[in-house]
Each structure stands twice: as structure tokens, then as C-alpha cells.
N, C-alpha and C positions, 0 to 999 in steps of 0.2 A: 380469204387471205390468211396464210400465215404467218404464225407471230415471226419474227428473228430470232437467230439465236439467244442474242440479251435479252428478249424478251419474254422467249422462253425460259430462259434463266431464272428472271425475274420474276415471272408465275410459278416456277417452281419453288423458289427460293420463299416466295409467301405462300405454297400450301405448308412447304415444310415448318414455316414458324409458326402457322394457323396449327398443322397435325401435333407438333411439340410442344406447342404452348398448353392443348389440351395435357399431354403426359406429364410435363413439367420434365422431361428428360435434358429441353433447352435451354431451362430454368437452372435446372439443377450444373448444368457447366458454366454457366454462364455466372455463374452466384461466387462470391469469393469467399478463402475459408477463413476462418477467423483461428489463432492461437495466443491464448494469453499467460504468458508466464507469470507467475504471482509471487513475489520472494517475501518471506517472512521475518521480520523484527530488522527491515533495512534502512539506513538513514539516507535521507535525501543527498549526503555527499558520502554514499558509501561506497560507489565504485569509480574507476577510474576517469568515468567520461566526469567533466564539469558543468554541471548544473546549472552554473555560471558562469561566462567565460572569464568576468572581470575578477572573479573569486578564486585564490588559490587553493584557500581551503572550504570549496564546494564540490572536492575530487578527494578522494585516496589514494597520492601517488606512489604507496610500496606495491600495493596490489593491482595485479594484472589481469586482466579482464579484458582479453582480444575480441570475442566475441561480442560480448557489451559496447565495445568499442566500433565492431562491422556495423551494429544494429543504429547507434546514434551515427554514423555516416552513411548509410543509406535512408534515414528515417529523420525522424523530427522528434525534439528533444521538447520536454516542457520545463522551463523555467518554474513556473509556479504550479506545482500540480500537487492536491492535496488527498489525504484519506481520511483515519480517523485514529484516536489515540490508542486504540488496542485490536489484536487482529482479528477476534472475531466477531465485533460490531461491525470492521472492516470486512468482511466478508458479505457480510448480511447485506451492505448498501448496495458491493458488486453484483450480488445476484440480483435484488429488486429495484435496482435502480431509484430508492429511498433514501434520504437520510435517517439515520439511527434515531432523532427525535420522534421521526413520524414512524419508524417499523418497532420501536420499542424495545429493540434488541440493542439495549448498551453496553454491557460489559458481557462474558463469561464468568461466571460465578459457578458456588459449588449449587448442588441438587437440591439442599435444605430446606429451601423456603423462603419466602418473605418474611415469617417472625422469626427467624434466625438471623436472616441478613440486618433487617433493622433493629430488632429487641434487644438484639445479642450482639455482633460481631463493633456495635461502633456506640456502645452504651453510655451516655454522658458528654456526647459528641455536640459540638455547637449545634446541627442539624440533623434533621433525619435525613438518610439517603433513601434512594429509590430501590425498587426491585426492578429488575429486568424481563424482559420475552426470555423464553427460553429455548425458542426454535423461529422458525420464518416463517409468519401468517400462514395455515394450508391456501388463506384465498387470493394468497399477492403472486401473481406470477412473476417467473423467475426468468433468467435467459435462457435455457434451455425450452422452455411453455410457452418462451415468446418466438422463439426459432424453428422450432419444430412446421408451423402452418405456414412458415416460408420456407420449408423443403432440406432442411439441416436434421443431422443427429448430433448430439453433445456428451462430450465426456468431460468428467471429473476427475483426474487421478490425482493422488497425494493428499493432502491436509486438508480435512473440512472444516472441523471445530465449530459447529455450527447446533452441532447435536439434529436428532431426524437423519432422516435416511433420503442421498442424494436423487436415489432412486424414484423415491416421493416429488420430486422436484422435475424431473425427465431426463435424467443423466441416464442413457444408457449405459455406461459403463463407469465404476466410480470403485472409490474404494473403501464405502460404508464409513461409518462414523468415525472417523480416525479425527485422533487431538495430538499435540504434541508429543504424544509419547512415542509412538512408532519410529518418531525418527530419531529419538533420544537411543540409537542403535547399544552404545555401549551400556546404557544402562538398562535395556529390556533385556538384553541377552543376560542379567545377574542372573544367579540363584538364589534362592533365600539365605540372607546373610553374607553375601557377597557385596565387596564394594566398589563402585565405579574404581577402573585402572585409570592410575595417575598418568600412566603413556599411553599410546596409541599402540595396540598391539601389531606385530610385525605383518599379517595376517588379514587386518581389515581391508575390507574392497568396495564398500557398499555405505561409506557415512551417509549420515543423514538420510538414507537411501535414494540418494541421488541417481543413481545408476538405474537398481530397481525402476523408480519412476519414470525415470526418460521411454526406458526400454517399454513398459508399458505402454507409452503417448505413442512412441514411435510404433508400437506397434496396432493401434489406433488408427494413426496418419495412416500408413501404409494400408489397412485394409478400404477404408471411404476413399483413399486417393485410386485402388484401384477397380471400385463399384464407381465410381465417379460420382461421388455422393460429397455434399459440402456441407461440410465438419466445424462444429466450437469445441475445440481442446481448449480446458483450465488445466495448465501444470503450476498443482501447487506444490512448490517444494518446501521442504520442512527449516531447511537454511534458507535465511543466516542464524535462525534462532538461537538464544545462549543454549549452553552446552554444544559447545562449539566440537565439530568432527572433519575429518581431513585424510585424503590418503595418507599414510607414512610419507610416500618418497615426495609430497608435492609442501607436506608439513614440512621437510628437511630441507626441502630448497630455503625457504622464506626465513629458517632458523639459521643461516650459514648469513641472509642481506645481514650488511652493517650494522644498518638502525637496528634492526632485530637483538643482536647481539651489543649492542651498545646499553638497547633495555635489559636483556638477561643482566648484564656487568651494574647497573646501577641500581638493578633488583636484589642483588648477590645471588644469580641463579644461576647458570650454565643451560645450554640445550637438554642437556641428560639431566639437566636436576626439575626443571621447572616442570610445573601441573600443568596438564591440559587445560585447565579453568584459568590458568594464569598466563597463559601461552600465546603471544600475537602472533604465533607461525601459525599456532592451527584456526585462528580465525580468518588469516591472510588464505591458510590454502585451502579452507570451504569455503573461501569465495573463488579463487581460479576454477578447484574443481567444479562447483557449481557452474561460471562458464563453461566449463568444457564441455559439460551436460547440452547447455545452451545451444553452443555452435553443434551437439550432434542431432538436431533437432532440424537446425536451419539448415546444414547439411543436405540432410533426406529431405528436405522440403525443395530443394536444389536437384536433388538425388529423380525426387518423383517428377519433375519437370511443375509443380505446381506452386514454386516461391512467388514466382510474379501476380500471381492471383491466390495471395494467401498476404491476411495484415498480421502481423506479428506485433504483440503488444506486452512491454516488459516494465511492470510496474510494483509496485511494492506497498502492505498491508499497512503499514502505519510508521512512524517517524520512530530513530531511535539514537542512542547517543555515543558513537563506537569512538571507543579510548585510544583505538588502532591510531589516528588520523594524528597523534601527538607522539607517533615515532618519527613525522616529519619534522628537524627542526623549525619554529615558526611558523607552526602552522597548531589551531589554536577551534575550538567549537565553535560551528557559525551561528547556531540557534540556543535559543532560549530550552530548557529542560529537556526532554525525553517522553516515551512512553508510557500512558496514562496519563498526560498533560493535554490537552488544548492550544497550550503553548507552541510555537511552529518547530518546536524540538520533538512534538511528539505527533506532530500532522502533516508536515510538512515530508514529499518520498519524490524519489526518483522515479522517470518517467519519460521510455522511450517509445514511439512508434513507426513501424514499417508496415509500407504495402502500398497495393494500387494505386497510382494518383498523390502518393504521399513527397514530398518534393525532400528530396536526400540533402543532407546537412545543414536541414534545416533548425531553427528555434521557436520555440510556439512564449509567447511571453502572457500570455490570458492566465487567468486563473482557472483549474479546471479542477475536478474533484472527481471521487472514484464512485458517487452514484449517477457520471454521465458514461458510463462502458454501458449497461443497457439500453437505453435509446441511441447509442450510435452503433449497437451491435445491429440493432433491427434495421436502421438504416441500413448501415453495409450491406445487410443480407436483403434488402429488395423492398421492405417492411416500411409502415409511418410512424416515427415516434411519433405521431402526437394521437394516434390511438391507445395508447399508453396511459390507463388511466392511474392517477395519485401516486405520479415518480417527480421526485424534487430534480431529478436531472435533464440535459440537455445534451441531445446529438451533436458530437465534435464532427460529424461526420464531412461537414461543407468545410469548416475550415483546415480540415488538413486536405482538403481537396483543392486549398487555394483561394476561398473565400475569407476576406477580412473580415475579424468581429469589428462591430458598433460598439457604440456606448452602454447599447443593454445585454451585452452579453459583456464587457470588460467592467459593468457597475454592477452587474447582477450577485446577490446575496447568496454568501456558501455555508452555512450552518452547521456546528456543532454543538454535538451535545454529552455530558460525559455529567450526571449527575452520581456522583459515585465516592467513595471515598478511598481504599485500598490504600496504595500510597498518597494519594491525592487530596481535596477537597474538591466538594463534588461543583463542577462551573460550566460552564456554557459557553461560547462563540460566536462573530459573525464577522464573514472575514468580506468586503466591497472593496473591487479596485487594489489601490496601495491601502487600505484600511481595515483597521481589525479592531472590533472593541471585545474584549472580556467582561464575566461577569462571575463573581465569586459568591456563589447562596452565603458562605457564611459573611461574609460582607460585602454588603451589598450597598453600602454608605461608602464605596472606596471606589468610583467612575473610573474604568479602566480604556485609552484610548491608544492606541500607536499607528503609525505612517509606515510601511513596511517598506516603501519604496527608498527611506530614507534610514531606516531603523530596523534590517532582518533581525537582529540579535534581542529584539525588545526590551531595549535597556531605557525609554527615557518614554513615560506615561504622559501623555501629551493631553490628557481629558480636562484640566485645570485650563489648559490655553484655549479649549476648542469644544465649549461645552457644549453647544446647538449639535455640531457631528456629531460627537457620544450619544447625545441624548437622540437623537434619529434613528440610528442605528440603533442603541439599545431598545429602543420603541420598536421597531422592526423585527428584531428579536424577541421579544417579548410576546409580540403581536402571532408570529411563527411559530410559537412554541405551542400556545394557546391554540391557535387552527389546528396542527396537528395533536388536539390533546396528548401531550409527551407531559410524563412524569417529573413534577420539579419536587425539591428537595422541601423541606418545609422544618420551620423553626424547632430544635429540642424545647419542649418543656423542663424537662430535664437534664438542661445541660448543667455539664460537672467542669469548670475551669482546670482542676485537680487531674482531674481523671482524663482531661486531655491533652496536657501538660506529660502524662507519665504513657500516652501512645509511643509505639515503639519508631513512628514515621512524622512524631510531631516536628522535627528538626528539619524534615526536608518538604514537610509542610508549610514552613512558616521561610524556608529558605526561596520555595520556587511559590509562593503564592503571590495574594497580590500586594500592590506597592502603591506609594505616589513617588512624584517626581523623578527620579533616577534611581533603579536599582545599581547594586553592587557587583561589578561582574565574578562570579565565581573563577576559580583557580584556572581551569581548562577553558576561558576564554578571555585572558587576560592579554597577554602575547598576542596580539592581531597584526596580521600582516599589511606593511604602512598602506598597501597599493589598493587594500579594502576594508580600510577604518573606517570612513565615510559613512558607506553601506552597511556596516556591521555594527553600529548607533556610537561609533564616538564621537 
């Protein structure tokens, strides 16, 4: 007896997935691609979508950012999504899916040494600071090392800052050790003895090398899209980092808005008189054009017929504090400090995702962190996180596919660690739920507790009212630092009162450190807007 046609079908249709499955060629279309945009020194309310809905000022609304805006209406938005206080400890979590306590890579520092860093650079300082890794374990695998055995090639273009060679990591294609400089365009192009131009020469095409890079990704995408080969693109771009760069004509739009010229007038500047360094037009228009970059990316991914099976992920390196957002009248800093804090001014980033399965206009309100992109890259791609061995992260992958988190993923502990001093003093973090305790090496008799559900702005130390949480939580911290032997800060012997008193960052040490009871809110977060006081701890 002969089969039927369906039946024949049917037998055909399983030798074809039996013979395919050997090649992995059914594998390989069947795999979605991954693209993660990475922006550099962006604050959690630095682009146009809001972060918040109920928050005016968790948007930047002179700057326009269409693109930004298609991505959070097709995709899902995170409310609470964290990094780390500086971009290339940030970096270091994304690739290994670790936090920086456990991969050891906390700060970028110069080349010199440990008896430089500590002997030398912080002499007479309440504490000794730590030294840091100075590259990514050769033994920790990376995403690229985790993708590759489920049938992906991965590139790297733009900023690594990571020092090592991406290549070492399995980036097929990358673009070697590149730091900050590269994209610091108008000041690489000096000669010796020349000084950064106070304008924007008529002539620039390529800030930050925006253009450059895309054009490299895109030309990336385009070849694996048409080997049919599934691809992790990192676009890291070099904006928004200060030394801020911008077309001319997209700098001239945004120096003609109001507010813009409202600021030039009570600066006593004019368009034609003020410095680039002083300029909110050119930090407004290397953010446009940075979207523009953006949408030509989604574009082609449109273009190749492969967006619907491609997650698009737009997230940003570490928290930052842009002065832009106080050309809105009333509208005022939602976070506590900035960059190189712990404070959720310097951890706290924006954070969109798009793709398969991902439910469009949506809000993710979990706590999420940037060493869970490795375990749910391996998911996406066909992979088990939990073959994943010694990664502090967790695969987002179910809940943006629609599954609700629990209690153990909405209570579970997100760690930071920044033993360090630079501008800072060197302290640690553990952020549970609405709850956040800090801890300050050089005082460590000052219990630091906040309720972030009730108090983004960390303005009112609530460890006095609620000393059993603090003290859990900081036991848990403690407990975490120890398991992952990470480097803690340990008492000067010779500390100099004098000689700390006369640091050139002691004023913004003792302004953003720690507190009891109610800190003071500084200038640029005084003015709150009444419809999110509540929230922003008054």
C-alpha cells in the first residue's frame, strides 16, 4: 500500500529535518540573529522614549530620536535595567555574563601597576583601593565562544576598551583594541601642537565615527544574511561619550530650538560664539545622528527580509548625568550622582528590546542587569544557560517571550562592586526588588538602606527605621563578595586627614558619599516636577 500524498509529504518532510539537522543548514535558518547596539556614557533618561511613564523627567524631550522611538514601540521597554558605573567594567560583564566582583575587571585604569595605583595615586587616603584585571580571564568564555557551537559567527565593531584582542575572544571580525580615542574624531585628526577647533568644521562627515561603523555592521549583516548564516553584531558606538561630535547641519537645527537659544542668552553665548564642550546643540545632534545610524541598520534588516527573525537590543554601558535635560523648563535630575557612583545615577541606563516573540509596547518592570545578555543570548540561539558555568546572570529569554517572573527572579540580588577611588570613594551595592543597600569601605559605621520604589532619587536613608533589611542584605553582600573572592578595599595605615582634605575630588566626595537620614538635594534636582515628587523621594 501506498502512503498518500500527506503522507508522503510527511515522510519527506522528516528525512528532510533528519538529513538537515545532521548539516545544521536547518539549524542555521531557523536560529534568530541577534544585534546589540551598545551606547556609550547614556543616562537612563537620555533619549526620547520614557523610561517611565509616570516620570517627565525619565525622557529628553528636545531631542529626537525616531528610531529609538520605532524600537520601544515594537519592543519592550525595561523600567529597571541596570549596568555598571564605568564602561569598561561594563563591557567585561556583557561579554561573560559575570559581575565585575567575580571577573575582576573593575575599573580601566592606566598600564602602571598595582604599586602605582595604590602607593602612589591615592597616598594618605582613608583606604587602600584595589587594583583591577586588566583584560577578560583567557578561561571565561565570552559570547562569541558561547555561540559559535550553536552555529553563529560574531562581530565586534567599534569601541572595545577592554584592552586583548577581540579576536582572542572569537569575534570574527572586530576592530582591535580600540578605546575612546578613535572616536574622539576631531582630536585624533590634530597635529602636534594643534588644538581641538572650538566649532564643528564645515567639512565633518563621520563624528564619532558613526557612519564609519554602521557602514562596517551593515556590511557584516549583509554578508551572513546572504550565506544564511546567523550572526551576533555588537555595535559599539563611541557616543554619546563627552567630547561630544555632530553633523554641522543636524548641530544647526537644534542651535536655531528655543530652549537651546534661551541657554546660549543666559550663558552670554550666541550659536557662533559658544564651544563645542559647551554646546547643547552638538550633544542634542550626536544623539539624532547616532539614531540615524540606528534606523539604517533596522532598515537593512527590513531591507534583507531578516528583521522578524533578528532581536534587536539597545542598551547602554553605564549611568550618566546629562545637563541637556535642564533645557526643559522643570524638568530637573531623577537620580542620585553620575558615573563612577553605585548610586543609580551611575547604574542605572536605558533599555530597549525587539524581536521574535517579543510583545510591541510593551514594559518589562523586573530588575534586570547587563551580565544577563549572555545567558539569554545562548538561549535565543538554541543553547542552555544553565551549562553556563560561574555567570552571575540569568536568561531574560522566557520573560520577554511572555512568561511572568516570581518572586525569585523579582527578589533576586544584583551586585555591584566599584572598589575604587578616581572621583569616587571606593563602595559596593546590592540592589533586591524596590531595595538597595550601599556600603562605603571608608565608612562602614554609616548603614546605608533606600526603597527605590518609593525613593528613585535616594534622598531619605531609611537603615535607622529598618535595620534587620539593611542588615540581610548587607550580609548577603558580604557573603557574595567573599564567594567570588573580589578585591575589597582595606584600611590605610597611613591615612593623612590633611592630605585628604587637600584631594582635588574631595568636595564631590563628601557631596555624593554617604549620609544618614535625609541628604540635601543638589541644584539640578531641586525643581521636581509636582506629578513625580512622590517617586523622586520627596
Amino acid at each position: 500500500m501506498k502512503p498518500c500524498r500527506a503522507g508522503r509529504s510527511s515522510l519527506l518532510f522528516f528525512f528532510v529535518l533528519t538529513a538537515i539537522g545532521r548539516t545544521g543548514v536547518l539549524a542555521a535558518e531557523a536560529k534568530p540573529n541577534i544585534v546589540l547596539f551598545y551606547v556609550d556614557d547614556w543616562a537612563w533618561n537620555g533619549s526620547p522614549v520614557a523610561m517611565d511613564d509616570g516620570m517627565p523627567n525619565s525622557r529628553m524631550p528636545v531631542l529626537q530620536m525616531p528610531n529609538v522611538e520605532r524600537l520601544a514601540r515594537e519592543g519592550t521597554r525595561f523600567r529597571n535595567a541596570y549596568a555598571s558605573p564605568q564602561c569598561s567594567p561594563a563591557r567585561v560583564c556583557i561579554q561573560t555574563g559575570q559581575s565585575n566582583a567575580r571577573s575582576g575587571f573593575t575599573v580601566f585604569m592606566n598600564d602602571k601597576g598595582q604599586e602605582y595605583y595604590d602607593a602612589k595615586s591615592y597616598k594618605g587616603f582613608p583606604v587602600v583601593p584595589c587594583v583591577s584585571d586588566m583584560t577578560i580571564d583567557p578561561d571565561t568564555v565570552t559570547i562569541p565562544e558561547a555561540l559559535k557551537p550553536l552555529g553563529y559567527v560574531s562581530a565586534h565593531i567599534g569601541k572595545w576598551h577592554m584592552r586583548g584582542d577581540p579576536g582572542d575572544e572569537g569575534y570574527v571580525l572586530h576592530d582591535g583594541d580600540t578605546t575612546n580615542n578613535p572616536g574622539n574624531t576631531l582630536r585624533a585628526g590634530l597635529k602636534e601642537g594643534e588644538r581641538k577647533p572650538k566649532r564643528l568644521p564645515r567639512d565633518f562627515s563621520d563624528p564619532k565615527l558613526m557612519f564609519s561603523v554602521t557602514e562596517k555592521a551593515v556590511g557584516f549583516i549583509e554578508k551572513q544574511a546572504k550565506a544564511e548564516q546567523p550572526f551576533y553584531v555588537q555595535i559599539s558606538h563611541y557616543a554619546m561619550h563627552a567630547g561630544s561630535e555632530c553633523l554641522p547641519a543636524t548641530r544647526e537645527k537644534y542651535a536655531k530650538h528655543p530652549l537651546v537659544q534661551a541657554y546660549y542668552e543666559a550663558h552670554g553665548k550666541t550659536a557662533e560664539t559658544v564651544n563645542i564642550g559647551d554646546d547643547p546643540a552638538v550633544w542634542l545632534g550626536m544623539g539624532e545622528d547616532l539614531d540615524g545610524r540606528i534606523g539604517v541598520v533596522l532598515d537593512r534588516l527590513d531591507e534583507l527580509g531578516i528583521a522578524d527573525n533578528t532581536y534587536v537590543v539597545l542598551v547602554s554601558g553605564n549611568g550618566y548625568r546629562h545637563h541637556e535635560l535642564e533645557l526643559t523648563p522643570g524638568l530637573t535630575q531623577p537620580h542620585h550622582a553620575s558615573k563612577w557612583w553605585v548610586w543609580q545615577g551611575g547604574i542605572r541606563v536605558p533599555m530597549i528590546v525587539r524581536g521574535p516573540g517579543v510583545e510591541a509596547g510593551s514594559v518589562f518592570e523586573g530588575n534586570v542587569v547587563n551580565y544577563d545578555f549572555l545567558p539569554t543570548f545562548v538561549e535565543w540561539a538554541g543553547g542552555d544557560p544553565r551549562t553556563l558555568k560561574e555567570i552571575d546572570g540569568v536568561s531574560l529569554a522566557p520573560y520577554l517571550a511572555g512568561k511572568q517572573p516570581d518572586d525569585a527572579f523579582l527578589e533576586r540580588r544584583l551586585y555591584f562592586h566599584y572598589p575604587h577611588y578616581r572621583t569616587t570613594m571606593p563602595h559596593s551595592a546590592v540592589v533586591s526588588g524596590s531595595h538597595k543597600v550601599l556600603h562605603f569601605y571608608e565608612r562602614p559605621d554609616v548603614p546605608i538602606l533606600f526603597d527605590l520604589a518609593k525613593d528613585q532619587g535616594e534622598v531619605h536613608n531609611l537603615a535607622g527605621q529598618h535595620p534587620e533589611r539593611h542588615a540581610k542584605l548587607l550580609g548577603e553582600l558580604t557573603a557574595y563578595l567573599k564567594k567570588v573572592d573580589a578585591r575589597i578595599p582595606k584600611p590605610n595605615p597611613d591615612y593623612d586627614p590633611a592630605v585628604y582634605r587637600q584631594a582635588k575630588e574631595f568636595e564631590k566626595r563628601v557631596q555624593w558619599g554617604p549620609f544618614t537620614g535625609s541628604r540635601p538635594l543638589a541644584e539640578d534636582e531641586k525643581r521636581r516636577p509636582t506629578d513625580a515628587s512622590d517617586e523622586l523621594g520627596e
